[in-house]
N, C-alpha and C positions, 0 to 999 in steps of 0.2 A: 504493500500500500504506500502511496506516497503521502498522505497525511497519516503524524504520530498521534492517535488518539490514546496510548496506551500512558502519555505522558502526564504526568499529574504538577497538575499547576497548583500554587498555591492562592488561596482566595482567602483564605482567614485573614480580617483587617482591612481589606479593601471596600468594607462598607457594602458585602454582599449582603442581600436581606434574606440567603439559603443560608450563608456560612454563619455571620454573624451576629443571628439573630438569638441563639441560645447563650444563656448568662456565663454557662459552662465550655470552655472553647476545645473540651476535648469531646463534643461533642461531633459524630456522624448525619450531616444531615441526606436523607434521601429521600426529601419531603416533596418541598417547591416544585415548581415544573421551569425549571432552567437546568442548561446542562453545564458539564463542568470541562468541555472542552474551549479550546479559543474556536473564533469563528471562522469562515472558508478568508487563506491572506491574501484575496484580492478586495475585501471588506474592510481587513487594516489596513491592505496600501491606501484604499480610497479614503480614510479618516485621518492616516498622516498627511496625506496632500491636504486635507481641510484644515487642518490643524496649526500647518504651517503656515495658512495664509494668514490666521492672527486677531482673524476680525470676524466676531460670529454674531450679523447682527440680523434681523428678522430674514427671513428665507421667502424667497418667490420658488415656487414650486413649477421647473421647467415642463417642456414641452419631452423632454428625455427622458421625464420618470413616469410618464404616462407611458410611453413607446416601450420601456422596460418590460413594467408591468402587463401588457399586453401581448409582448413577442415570449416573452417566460410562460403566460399560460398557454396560450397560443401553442408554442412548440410542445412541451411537457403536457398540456392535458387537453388538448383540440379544443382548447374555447377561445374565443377570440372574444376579447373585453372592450368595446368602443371607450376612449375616453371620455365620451360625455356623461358617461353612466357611472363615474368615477369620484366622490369625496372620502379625502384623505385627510387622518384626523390621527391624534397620538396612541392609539391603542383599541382594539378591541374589543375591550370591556367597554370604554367610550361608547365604542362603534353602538356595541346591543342596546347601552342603554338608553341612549338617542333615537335609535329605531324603535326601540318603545315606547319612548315621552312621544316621537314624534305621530305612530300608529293606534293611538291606545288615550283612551283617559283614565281618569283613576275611577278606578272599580269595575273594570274590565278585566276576563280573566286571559293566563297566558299558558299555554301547554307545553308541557314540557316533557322528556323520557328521560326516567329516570334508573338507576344512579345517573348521575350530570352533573357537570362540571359547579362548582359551588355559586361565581359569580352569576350564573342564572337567578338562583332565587334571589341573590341579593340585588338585581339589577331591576328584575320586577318588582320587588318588595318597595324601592327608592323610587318606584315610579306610580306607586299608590296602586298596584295591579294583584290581582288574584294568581297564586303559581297555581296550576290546573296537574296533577302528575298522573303522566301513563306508565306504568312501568314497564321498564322492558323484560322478556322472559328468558329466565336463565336456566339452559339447561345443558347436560353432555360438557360442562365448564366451558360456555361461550354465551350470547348474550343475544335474542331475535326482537323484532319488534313486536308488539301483539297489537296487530293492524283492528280486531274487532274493539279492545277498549281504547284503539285509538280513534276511529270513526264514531262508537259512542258521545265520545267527550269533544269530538271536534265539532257534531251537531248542535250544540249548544251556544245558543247566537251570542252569549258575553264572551265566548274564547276568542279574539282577535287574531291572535299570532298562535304562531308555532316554532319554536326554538330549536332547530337542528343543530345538530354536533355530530361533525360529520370530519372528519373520522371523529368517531366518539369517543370520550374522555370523561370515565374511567374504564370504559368496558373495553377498551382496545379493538375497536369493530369496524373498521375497512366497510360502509355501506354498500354492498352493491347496487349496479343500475337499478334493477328490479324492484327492490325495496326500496330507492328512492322516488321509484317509478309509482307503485301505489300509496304509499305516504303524501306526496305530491297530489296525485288523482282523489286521493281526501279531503285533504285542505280546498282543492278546488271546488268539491262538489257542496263545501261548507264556508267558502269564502274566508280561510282564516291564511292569513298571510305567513310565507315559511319563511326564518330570517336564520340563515346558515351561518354557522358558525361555521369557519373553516381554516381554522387557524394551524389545526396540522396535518395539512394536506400533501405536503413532500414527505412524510415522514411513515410509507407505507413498505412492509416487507415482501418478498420473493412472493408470487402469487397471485399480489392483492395490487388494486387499482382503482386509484380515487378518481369518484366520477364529481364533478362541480354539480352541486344540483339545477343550478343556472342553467348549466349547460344542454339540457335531457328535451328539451324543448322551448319554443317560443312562448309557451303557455306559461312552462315553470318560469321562465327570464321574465315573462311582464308578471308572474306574481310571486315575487321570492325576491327578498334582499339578501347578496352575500359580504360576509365579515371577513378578509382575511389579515396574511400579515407575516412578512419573513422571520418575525420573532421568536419563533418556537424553529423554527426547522434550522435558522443559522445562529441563533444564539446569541440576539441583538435585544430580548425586548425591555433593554434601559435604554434603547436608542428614540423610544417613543414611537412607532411610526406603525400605521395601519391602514389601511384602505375599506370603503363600503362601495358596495356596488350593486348599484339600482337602473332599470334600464325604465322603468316606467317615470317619465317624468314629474306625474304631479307625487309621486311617494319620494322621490329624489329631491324635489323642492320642501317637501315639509321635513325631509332630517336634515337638508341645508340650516333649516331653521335651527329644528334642535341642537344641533352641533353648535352653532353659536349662541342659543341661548342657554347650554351647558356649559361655555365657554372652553371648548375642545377643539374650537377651528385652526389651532396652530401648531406647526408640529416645527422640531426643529432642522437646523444644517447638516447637522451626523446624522440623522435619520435617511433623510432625501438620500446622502450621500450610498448610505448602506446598501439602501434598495436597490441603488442603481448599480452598484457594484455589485449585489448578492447575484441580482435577478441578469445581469449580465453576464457573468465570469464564475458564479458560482455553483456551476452544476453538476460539475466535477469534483469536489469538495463533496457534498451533497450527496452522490452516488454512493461515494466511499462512507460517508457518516454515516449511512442506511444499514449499507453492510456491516458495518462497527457493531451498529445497536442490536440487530437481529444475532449477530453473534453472542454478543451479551444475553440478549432474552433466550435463546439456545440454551444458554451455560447457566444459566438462572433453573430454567426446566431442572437440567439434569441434577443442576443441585436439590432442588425440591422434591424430583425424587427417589432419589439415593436415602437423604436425611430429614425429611417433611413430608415424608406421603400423606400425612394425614391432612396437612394444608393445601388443596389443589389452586391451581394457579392457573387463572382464566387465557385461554387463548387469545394471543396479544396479535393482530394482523397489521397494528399502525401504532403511532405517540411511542415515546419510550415511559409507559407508565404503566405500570407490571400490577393487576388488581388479583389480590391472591385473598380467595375463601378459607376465613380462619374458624369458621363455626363451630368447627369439631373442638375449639377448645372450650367454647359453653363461657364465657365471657364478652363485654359489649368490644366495641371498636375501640370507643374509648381507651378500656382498660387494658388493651393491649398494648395500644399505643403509649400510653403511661407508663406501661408496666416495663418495654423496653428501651424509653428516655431514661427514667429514672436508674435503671439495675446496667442495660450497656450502652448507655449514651450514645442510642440508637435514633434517629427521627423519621415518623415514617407520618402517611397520614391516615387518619382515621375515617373507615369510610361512610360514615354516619354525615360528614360533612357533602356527601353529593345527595343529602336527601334519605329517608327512611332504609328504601331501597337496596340502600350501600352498609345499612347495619351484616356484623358480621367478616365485611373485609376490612382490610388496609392495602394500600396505596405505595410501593414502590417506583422510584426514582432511576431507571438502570440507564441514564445517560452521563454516563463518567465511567472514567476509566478503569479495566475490569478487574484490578487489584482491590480498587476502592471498594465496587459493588463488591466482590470475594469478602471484604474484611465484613459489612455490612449484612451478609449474610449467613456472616458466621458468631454477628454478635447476635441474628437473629436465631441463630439455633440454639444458642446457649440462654439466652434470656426465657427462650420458653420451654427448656430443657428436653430438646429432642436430643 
């Protein structure tokens, strides 16, 4: 491989909010969803050439980071993204929760599948909206939709939207077309608007193939807003920068609104700069990261079951975020996750936090280098005395 990902940087002290957020600094975190590699270095040449120049003052956002944006999905996943259809805002938690203020009033409800990602509930919650939750059905340790209680709950004329997470995050689930297919043909037949998340959509293994749901048709493009964002996949998101993209104009002109009555219409110089470098030059970088992490989650398997059989470990197809069923120990999420901060200054997360649903798992982190996750999951075995 020509990128060292096996190399272990240090991050304790630089004001990470993974590393250095526990009081105790021999603390393991494999919490957060940031990874612990540097990013593709045509990312940091492009941030020293800004850096150099000395003077960071408001950003005009060119006509080149549109053209980026567009040839990266364009080649990589056959969609072609019109710039018109384009606001670019500092993050994608922004992004949702803007599409909500701007789709929604308060006391409107919003659906969700759940386990899912946490900033959902909190995004509708801050937005005065009802969370609505399907859950998804887990079985054979992997994770389906269940399209009948999801057509149930989309009938109901206060569900406005639909929050997609695609790939989804915690369940590790690469959506195929299909089930984006009839998902989509629901919301339509009930008028609720799909607002995709798509924030780790490079970040799929051998096999598996992310479809944009934008993409599946002109129906789904004029009614579906997507979220994305090179954040997650290069390992930038303190650079602020994310994209919504809405082809229907009058829903693209009311989260114009929102975004600036949120005050999230500005993003900064490193940002712009990143994109254009990532989504340019970084696809090669990228390839090899994919390979990295599927390695990991491999080596992750074999470790769980050699020395954890009794914790099965959901089948991960995309995200490096490893959701491992710990039921068979008859304790909550919670207390697991306590249980192994406290005894091997372990950090993991608790999967109570994606919503009811997620009671019973925890949440690993295998995007770092695989010493790291090794040591991590051998303070995992001894903490719960396998």
């Amino acid at each position: 491989m020509r990128y060292n990902f096996d190399e272990r940087i240090p991050r304790r002290g630089t004001n990470s909010y993974k590393w250095d957020s526990a009081a105790d600094a021999d603390v393991l975190p494999l919490w957060v969803a940031d990874m612990d590699f540097r990013t593709a270095p045509a990312v940091v040449e492009a941030l020293k050439r800004r850096v150099e120049h000395g003077i960071f003052g408001y950003v005009r956002v060119p006509d080149a980071y549109y053209e980026s944006l567009s040839r990266w999905f364009g080649r990589r996943h056959g969609w072609e993204i019109d710039r018109e259809w384009v606001i670019y805002t500092s993050g994608v938690v922004p992004a949702l929760s803007a599409t909500i203020k701007a789709m929604t009033v308060p006391g409107d409800k919003v659906l969700v599948q759940t386990p899912v990602y946490n900033c959902f509930f909190s995004s509708i919650r801050n937005n005065g909206c009802e969370t609505v939750a399907s859950p998804l059905i887990y079985e054979d340790g992997t994770y389906r939709m269940d399209f009948d209680d999801l057509e149930r709950k989309a009938a109901d004329p206060k569900v406005k939207l639909l929050l997609l997470c695609n790939p989804h995050n915690p369940a590790g689930r690469v959506w195929r077309r299909e089930e984006l297919l009839r998902l989509g043909e629901i919301c339509l037949r009930h008028n609720v608007l799909v607002v995709a998340d798509e924030i780790h959509c490079e970040l799929t293994f051998p096999g598996y193939t992310y479809t944009p749901f934008a993409s599946i048709s002109q129906e789904f493009l004029m009614h579906s807003v997507t979220c994305n964002s090179p954040s997650k996949s290069f390992n930038m998101a303190g650079l602020q920068i994310a994209n919504i993209v809405a082809a229907d104009a009058d829903v693209r002109r009311k989260i114009d609104r929102a975004i600036n009555d949120n005050e999230v219409c500005d993003v900064n110089p490193f940002g712009v700069e990143a994109l254009m470098a990532a989504y340019n030059e970084g696809g090669e970088w990228l390839d090899e990261l994919n390979h990295y992490l599927f390695a990991n989650y491999t080596y992750l398997r074999a470790y769980f079951d050699k020395y954890m059989p009794q914790l099965p470990v959901t089948k991960l197809e995309g995200t490096y975020l490893v959701w491992v069923d710990c039921s068979a120990l008859r304790i909550s999420s919670v207390e697991i996750v306590d249980l192994l901060l406290k005894k091997e200054k372990l950090w993991l997360n608790e999967g109570t936090m994606y919503g009811e649903a997620g009671e019973g798992f925890v949440r690993i982190n295998i995007a770092c280098p695989r010493q790291v996750m090794l040591e991590g999951l051998e303070k995992m075995r001894k903490g719960l005395r396998f």
